[in-house]
py3Dmol code that shows the C-alpha trace and the ligand (Angstrom):
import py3Dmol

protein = """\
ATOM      1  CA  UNK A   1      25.334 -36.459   5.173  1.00  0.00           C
ATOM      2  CA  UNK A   2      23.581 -33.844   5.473  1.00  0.00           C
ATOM      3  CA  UNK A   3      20.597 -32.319   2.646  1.00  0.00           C
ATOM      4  CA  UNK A   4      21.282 -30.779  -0.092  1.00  0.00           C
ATOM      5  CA  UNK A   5      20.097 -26.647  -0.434  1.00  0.00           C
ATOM      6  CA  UNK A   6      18.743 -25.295  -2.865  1.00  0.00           C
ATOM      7  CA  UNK A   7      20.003 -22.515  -4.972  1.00  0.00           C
ATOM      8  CA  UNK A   8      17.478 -19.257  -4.331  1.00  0.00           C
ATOM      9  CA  UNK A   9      17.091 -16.569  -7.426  1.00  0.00           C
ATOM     10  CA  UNK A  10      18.109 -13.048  -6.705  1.00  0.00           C
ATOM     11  CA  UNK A  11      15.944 -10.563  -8.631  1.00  0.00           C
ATOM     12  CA  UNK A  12      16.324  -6.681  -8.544  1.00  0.00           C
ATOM     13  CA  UNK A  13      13.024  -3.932  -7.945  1.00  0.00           C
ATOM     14  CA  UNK A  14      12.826  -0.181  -6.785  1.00  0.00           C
ATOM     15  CA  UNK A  15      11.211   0.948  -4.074  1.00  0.00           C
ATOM     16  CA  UNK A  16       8.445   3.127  -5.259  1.00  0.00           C
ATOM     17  CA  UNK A  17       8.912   5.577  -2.459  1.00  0.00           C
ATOM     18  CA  UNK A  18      12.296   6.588  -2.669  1.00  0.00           C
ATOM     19  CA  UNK A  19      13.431   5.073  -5.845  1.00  0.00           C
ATOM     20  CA  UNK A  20      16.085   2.876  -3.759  1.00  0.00           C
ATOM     21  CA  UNK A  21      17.472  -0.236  -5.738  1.00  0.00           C
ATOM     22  CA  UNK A  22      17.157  -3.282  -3.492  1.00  0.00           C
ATOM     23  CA  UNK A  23      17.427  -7.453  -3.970  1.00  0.00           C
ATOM     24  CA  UNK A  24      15.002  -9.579  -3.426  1.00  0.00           C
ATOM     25  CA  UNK A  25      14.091 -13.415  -3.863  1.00  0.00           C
ATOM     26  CA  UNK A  26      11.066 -15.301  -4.087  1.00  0.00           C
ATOM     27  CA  UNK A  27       8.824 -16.518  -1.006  1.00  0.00           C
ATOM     28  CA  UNK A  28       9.218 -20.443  -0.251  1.00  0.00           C
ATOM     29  CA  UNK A  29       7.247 -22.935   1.023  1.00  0.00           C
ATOM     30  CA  UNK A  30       7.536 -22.115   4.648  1.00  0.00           C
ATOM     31  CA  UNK A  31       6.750 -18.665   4.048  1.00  0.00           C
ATOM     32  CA  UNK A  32       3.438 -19.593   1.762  1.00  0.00           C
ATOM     33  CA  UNK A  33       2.837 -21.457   4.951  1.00  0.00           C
ATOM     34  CA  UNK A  34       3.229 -18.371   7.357  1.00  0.00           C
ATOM     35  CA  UNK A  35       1.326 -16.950   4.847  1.00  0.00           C
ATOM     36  CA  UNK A  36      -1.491 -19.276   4.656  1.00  0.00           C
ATOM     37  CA  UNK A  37      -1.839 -20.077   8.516  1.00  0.00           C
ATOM     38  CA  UNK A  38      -2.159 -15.990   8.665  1.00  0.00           C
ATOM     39  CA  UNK A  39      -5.123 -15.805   6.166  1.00  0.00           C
ATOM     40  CA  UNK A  40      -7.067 -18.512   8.301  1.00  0.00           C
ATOM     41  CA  UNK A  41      -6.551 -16.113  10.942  1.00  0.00           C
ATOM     42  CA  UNK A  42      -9.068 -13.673   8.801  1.00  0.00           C
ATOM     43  CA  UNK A  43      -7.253 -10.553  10.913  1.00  0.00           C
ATOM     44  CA  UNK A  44      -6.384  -8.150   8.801  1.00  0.00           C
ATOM     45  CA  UNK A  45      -3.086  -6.932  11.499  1.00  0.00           C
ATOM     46  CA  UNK A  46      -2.151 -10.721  11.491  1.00  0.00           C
ATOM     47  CA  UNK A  47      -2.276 -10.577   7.838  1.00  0.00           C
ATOM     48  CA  UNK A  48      -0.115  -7.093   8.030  1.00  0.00           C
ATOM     49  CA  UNK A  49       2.887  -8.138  10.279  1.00  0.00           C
ATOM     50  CA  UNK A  50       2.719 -11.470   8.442  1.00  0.00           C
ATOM     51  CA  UNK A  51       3.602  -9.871   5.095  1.00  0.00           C
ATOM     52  CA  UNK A  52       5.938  -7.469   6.795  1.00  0.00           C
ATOM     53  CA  UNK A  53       8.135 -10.690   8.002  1.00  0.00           C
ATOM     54  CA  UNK A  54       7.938 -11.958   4.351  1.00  0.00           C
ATOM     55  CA  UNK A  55       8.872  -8.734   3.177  1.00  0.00           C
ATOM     56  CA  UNK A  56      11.731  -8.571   5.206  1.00  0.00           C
ATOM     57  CA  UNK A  57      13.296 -11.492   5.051  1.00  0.00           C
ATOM     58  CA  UNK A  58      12.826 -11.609   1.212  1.00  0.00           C
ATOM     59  CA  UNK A  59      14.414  -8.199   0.715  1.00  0.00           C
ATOM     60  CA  UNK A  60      17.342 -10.055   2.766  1.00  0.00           C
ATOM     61  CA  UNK A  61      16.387  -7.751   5.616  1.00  0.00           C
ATOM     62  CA  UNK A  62      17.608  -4.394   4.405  1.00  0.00           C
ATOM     63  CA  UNK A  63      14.164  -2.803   5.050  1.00  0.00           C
ATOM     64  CA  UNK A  64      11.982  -2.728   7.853  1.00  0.00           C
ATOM     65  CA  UNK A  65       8.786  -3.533   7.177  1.00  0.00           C
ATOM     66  CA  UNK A  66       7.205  -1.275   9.905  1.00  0.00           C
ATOM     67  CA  UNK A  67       9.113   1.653   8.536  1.00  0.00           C
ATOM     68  CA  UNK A  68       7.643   1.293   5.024  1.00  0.00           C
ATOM     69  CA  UNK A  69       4.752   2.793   3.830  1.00  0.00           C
ATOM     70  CA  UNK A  70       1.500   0.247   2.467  1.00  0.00           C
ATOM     71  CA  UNK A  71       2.172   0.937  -0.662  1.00  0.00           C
ATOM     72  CA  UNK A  72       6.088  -0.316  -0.814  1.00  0.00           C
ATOM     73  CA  UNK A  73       4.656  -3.231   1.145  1.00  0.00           C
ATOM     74  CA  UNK A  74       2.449  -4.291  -1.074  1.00  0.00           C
ATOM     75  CA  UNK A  75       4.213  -3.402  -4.558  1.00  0.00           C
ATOM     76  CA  UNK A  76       7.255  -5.432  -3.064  1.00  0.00           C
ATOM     77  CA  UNK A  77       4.900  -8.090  -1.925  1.00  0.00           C
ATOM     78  CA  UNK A  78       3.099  -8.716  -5.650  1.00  0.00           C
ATOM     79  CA  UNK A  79       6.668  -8.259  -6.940  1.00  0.00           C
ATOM     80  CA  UNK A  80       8.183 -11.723  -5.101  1.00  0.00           C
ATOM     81  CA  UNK A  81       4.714 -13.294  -4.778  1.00  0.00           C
ATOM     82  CA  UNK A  82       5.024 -12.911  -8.678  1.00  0.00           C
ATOM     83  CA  UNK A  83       8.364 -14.840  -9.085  1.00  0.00           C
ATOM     84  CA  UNK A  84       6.993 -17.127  -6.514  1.00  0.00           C
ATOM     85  CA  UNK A  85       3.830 -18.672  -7.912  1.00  0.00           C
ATOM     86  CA  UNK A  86       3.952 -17.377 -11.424  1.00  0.00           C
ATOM     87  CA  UNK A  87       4.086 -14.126 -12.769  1.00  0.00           C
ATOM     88  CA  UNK A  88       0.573 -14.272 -14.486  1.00  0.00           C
ATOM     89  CA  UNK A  89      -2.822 -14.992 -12.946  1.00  0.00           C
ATOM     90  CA  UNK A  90      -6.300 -14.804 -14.304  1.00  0.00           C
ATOM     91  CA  UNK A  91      -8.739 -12.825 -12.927  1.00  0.00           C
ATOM     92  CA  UNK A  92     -12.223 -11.807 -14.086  1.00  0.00           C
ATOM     93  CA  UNK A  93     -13.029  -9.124 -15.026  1.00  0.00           C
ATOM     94  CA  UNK A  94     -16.968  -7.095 -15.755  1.00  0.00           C
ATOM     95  CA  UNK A  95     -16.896  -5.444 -19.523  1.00  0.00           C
ATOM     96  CA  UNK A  96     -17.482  -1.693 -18.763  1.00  0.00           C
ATOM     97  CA  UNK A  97     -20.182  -1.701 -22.176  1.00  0.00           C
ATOM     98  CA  UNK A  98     -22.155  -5.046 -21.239  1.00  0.00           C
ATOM     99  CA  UNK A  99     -21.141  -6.144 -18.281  1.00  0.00           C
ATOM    100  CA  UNK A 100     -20.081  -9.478 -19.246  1.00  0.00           C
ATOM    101  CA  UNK A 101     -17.077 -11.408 -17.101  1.00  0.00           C
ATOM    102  CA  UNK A 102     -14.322 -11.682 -18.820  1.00  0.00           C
ATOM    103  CA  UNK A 103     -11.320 -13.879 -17.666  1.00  0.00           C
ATOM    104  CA  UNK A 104      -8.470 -11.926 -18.089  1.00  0.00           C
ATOM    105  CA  UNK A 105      -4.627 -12.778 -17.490  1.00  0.00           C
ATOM    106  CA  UNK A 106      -2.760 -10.122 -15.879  1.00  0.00           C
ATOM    107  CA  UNK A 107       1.079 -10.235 -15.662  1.00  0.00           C
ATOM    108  CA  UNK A 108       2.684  -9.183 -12.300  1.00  0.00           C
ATOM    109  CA  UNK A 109       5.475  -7.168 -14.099  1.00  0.00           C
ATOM    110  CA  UNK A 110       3.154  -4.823 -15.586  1.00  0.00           C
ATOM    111  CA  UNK A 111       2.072  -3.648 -11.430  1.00  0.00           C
ATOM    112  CA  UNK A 112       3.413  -0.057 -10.830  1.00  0.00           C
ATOM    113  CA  UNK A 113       2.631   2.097  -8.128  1.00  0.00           C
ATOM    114  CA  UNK A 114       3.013   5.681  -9.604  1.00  0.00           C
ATOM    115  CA  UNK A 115       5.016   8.206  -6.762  1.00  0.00           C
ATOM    116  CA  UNK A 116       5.712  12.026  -7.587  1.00  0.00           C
ATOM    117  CA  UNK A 117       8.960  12.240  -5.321  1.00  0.00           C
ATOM    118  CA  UNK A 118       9.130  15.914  -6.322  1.00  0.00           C
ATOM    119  CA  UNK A 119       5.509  15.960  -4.520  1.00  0.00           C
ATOM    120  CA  UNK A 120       6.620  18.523  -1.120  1.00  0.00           C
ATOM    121  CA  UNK A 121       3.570  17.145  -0.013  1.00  0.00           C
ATOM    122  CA  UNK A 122       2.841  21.004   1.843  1.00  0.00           C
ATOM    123  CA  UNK A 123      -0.792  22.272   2.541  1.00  0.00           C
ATOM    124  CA  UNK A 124      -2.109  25.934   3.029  1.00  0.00           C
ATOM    125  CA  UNK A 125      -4.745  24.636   5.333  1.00  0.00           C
ATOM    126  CA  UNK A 126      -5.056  28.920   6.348  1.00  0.00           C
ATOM    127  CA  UNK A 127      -3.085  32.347   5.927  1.00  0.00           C
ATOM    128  CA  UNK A 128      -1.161  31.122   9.454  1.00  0.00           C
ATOM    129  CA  UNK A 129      -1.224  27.301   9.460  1.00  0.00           C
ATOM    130  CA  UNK A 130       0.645  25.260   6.901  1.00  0.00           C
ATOM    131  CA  UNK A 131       0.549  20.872   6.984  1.00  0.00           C
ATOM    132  CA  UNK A 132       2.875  18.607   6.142  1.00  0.00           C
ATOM    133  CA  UNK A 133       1.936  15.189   4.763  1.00  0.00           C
ATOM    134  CA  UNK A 134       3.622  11.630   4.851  1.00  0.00           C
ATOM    135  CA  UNK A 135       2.423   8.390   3.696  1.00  0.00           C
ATOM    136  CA  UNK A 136       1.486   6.662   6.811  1.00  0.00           C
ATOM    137  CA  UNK A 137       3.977   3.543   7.761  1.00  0.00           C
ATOM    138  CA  UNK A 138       3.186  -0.151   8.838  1.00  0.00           C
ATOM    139  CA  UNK A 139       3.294   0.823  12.305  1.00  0.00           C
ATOM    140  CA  UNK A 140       0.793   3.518  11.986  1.00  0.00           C
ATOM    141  CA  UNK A 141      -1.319   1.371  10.596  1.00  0.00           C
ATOM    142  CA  UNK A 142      -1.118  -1.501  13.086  1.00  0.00           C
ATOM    143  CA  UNK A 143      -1.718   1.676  15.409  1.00  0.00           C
ATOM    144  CA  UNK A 144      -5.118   2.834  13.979  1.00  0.00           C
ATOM    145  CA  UNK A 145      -6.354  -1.301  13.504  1.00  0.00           C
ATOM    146  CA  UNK A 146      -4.806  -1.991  17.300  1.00  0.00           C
ATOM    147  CA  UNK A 147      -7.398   0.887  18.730  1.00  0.00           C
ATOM    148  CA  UNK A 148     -10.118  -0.557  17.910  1.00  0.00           C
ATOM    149  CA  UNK A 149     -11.935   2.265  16.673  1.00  0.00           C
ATOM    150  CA  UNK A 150     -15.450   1.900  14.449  1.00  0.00           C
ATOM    151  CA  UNK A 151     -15.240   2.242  10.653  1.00  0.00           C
ATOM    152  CA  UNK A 152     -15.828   6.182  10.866  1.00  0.00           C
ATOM    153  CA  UNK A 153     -13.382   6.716  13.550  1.00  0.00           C
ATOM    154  CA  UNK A 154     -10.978   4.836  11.599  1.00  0.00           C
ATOM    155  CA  UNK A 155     -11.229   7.038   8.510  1.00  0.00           C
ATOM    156  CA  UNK A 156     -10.450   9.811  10.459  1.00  0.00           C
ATOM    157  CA  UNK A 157      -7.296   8.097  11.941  1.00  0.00           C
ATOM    158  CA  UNK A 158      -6.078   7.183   8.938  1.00  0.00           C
ATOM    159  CA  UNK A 159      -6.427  10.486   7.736  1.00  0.00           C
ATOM    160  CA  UNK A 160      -4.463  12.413  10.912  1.00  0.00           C
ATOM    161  CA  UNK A 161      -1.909   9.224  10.310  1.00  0.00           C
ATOM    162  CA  UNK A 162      -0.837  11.507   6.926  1.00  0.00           C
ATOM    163  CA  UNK A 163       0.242  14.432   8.819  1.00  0.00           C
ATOM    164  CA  UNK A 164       3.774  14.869   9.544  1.00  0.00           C
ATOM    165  CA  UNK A 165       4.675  18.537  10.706  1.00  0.00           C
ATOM    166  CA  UNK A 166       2.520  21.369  11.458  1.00  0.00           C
ATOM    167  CA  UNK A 167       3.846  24.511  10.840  1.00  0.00           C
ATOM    168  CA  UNK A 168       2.293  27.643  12.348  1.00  0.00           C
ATOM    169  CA  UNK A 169       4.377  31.435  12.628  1.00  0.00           C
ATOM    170  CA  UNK A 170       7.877  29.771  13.742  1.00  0.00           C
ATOM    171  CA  UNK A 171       6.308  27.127  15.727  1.00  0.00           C
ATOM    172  CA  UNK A 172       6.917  23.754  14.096  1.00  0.00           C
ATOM    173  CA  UNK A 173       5.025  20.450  15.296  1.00  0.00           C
ATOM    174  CA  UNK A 174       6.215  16.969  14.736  1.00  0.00           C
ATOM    175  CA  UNK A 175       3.283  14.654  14.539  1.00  0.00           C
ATOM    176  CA  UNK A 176       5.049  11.799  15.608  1.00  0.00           C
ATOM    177  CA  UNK A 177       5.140  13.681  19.710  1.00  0.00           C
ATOM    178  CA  UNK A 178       1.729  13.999  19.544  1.00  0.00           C
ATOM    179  CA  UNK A 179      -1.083  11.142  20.687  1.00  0.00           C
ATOM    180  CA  UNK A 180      -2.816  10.179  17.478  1.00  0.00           C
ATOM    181  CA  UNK A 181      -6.489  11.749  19.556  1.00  0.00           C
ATOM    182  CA  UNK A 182      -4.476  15.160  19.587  1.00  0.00           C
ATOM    183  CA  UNK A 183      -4.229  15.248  15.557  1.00  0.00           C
ATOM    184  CA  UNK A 184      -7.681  13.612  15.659  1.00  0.00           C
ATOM    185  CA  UNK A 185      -8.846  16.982  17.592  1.00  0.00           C
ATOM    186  CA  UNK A 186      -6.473  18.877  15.542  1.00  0.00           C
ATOM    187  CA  UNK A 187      -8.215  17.533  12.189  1.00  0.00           C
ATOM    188  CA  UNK A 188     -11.744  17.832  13.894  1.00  0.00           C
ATOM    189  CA  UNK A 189     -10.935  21.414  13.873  1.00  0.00           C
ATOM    190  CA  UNK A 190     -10.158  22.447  10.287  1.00  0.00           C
ATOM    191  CA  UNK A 191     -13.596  23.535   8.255  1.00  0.00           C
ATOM    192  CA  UNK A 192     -15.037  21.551   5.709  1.00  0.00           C
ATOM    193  CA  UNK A 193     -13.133  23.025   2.949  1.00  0.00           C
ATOM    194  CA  UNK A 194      -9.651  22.931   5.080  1.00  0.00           C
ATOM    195  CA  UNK A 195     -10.501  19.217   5.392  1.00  0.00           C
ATOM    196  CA  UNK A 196     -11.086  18.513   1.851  1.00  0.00           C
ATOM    197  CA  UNK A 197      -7.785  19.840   0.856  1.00  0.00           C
ATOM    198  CA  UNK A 198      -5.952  17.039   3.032  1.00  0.00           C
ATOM    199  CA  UNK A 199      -9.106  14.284   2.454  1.00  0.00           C
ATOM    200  CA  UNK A 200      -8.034  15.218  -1.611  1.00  0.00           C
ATOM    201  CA  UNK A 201      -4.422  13.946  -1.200  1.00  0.00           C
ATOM    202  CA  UNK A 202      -4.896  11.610   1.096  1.00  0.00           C
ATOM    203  CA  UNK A 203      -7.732   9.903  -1.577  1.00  0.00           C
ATOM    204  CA  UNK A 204      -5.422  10.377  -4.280  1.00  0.00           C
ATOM    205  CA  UNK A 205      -2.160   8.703  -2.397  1.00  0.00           C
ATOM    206  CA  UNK A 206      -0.004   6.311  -4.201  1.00  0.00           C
ATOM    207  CA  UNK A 207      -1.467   2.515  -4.456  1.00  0.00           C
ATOM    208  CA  UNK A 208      -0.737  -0.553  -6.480  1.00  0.00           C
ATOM    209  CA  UNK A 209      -2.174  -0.494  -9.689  1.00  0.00           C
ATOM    210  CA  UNK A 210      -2.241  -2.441 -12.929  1.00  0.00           C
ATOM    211  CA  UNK A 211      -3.479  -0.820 -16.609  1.00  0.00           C
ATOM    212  CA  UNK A 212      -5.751  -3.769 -18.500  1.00  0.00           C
ATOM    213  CA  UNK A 213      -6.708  -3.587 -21.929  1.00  0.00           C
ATOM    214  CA  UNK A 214      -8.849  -6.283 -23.599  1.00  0.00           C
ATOM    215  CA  UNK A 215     -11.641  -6.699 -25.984  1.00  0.00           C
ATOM    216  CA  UNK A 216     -14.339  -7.726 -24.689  1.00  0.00           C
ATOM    217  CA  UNK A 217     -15.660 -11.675 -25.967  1.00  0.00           C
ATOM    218  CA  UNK A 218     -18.945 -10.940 -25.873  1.00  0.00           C
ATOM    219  CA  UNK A 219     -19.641  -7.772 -27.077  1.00  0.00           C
ATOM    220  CA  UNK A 220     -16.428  -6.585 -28.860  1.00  0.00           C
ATOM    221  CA  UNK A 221     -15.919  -3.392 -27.639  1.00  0.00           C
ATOM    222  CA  UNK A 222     -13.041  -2.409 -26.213  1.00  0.00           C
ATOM    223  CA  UNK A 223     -11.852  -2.194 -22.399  1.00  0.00           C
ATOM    224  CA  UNK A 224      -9.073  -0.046 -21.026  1.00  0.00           C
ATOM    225  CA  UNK A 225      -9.201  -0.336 -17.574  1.00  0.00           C
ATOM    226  CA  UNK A 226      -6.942   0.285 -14.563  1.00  0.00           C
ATOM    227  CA  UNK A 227      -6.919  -2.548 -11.554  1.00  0.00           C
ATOM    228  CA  UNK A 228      -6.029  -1.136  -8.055  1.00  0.00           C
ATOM    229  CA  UNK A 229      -5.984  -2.433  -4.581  1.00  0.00           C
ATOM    230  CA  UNK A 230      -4.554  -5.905  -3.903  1.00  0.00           C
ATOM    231  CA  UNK A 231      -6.873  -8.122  -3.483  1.00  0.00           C
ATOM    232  CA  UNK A 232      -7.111  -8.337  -7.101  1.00  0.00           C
ATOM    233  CA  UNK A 233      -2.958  -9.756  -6.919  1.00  0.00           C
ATOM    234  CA  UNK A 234      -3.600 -12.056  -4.239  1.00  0.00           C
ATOM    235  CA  UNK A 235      -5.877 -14.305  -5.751  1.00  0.00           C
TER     236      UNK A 235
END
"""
ligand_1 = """\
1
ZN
Zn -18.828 -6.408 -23.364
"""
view = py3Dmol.view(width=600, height=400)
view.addModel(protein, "pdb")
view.setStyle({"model": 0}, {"cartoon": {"style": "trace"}})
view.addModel(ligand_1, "xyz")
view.setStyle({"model": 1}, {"stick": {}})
view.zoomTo()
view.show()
């Protein structure tokens, strides 16, 4: 006779960059596993297509993980971690007044990642040239870590990774026929204020984020604080 299965828990998110309505269920033991054998690996594009698979097959495989941009990755990955291990964890955190460590619990449904879909995401870089911006994907990520460029280099990678069109007179450029070291040139050519104007958004893109509010134990005073970046939600 052969085992029983177990039943698996269907639970229901959007997709913070378009707002789509997808299923998802919670990561098992032999993904924890992937997961695990992945983090001993202590490379970060491991790491990256590792949570992409997860992603994927938790999502029942309706999105493709190298299509979606980092920050649908990672909102969707807290989201299912959270129904898998718990949804609260505590962290510590330093009181802004005294700098005491607080150990805070944070709940997983409270994680938002904040996306202006009315955004057009268009730049006057000058009277002629106009710049189109995306949020770069998995795969242009992968990309930029795959090329093994210094920490500098990388920056600037990243940053040409957010352009998607480049419009000049009735000439129209799609990034994605370009080599990423013709954007890098192209970007290497703006002045410092042209730059800024792209650097600006590109600082200011969309990332997981959680608002924290507690009163600090030692002191008193009041914290209200906003935790980004996910190392804080994989701990
Ligand atoms: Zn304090």
């Amino acid at each position: 006779m052969a085992l029983p299965t177990l039943e698996v828990s269907r639970y229901e998110l959007n997709v913070p960059s378009t707002g789509e309505k997808i299923d998802y269920r919670p990561y098992l033991v032999k993904e924890e596993k992937q997961l695990m054998m992945a983090l001993e690996t202590k490379d970060q594009n491991q790491m990256l297509k590792v949570l992409g698979e997860i992603v994927e097959v938790c999502t029942f495989n309706k999105l493709s993980s190298q299509n979606m941009t980092i920050f649908d990755l990672e909102y969707i990955f807290v989201k299912l971690r959270g129904k898998s291990v718990g949804d609260t964890s505590e962290i510590g955190m330093k009181c802004s007044h005294c700098e005491h460590e607080n150990k805070i619990k944070i709940d997983f449904n409270a994680i938002e990642v904040p996306v202006d879909l009315n955004d057009n995401m268009l730049l006057d870089i000058s009277d002629t040239i106009k710049v189109k911006l995306r949020y770069p994907k998995m795969k242009n990520m992968l990309d930029i870590m795959a090329g093994g460029h210094n920490e500098v280099d990388a920056i600037f990678y990243t940053i040409a990774g957010h352009i998607e069109t480049i419009f000049m007179g009735d000439d129209t450029y799609h990034a994605d026929e370009y080599k990423s070291q013709e954007l890098l040139e192209f970007l290497e050519s703006f002045n410092s204020e042209q730059f800024s104007k792209i650097r600006e958004k590109v600082n200011n893109a969309p990332t997981v984020r959680m608002p924290l509010n507690f009163t600090c134990e030692e002191c008193g005073k009041e914290n209200d604080l906003v935790v980004t970046g996910t190392e804080n939600f994989f701990a």
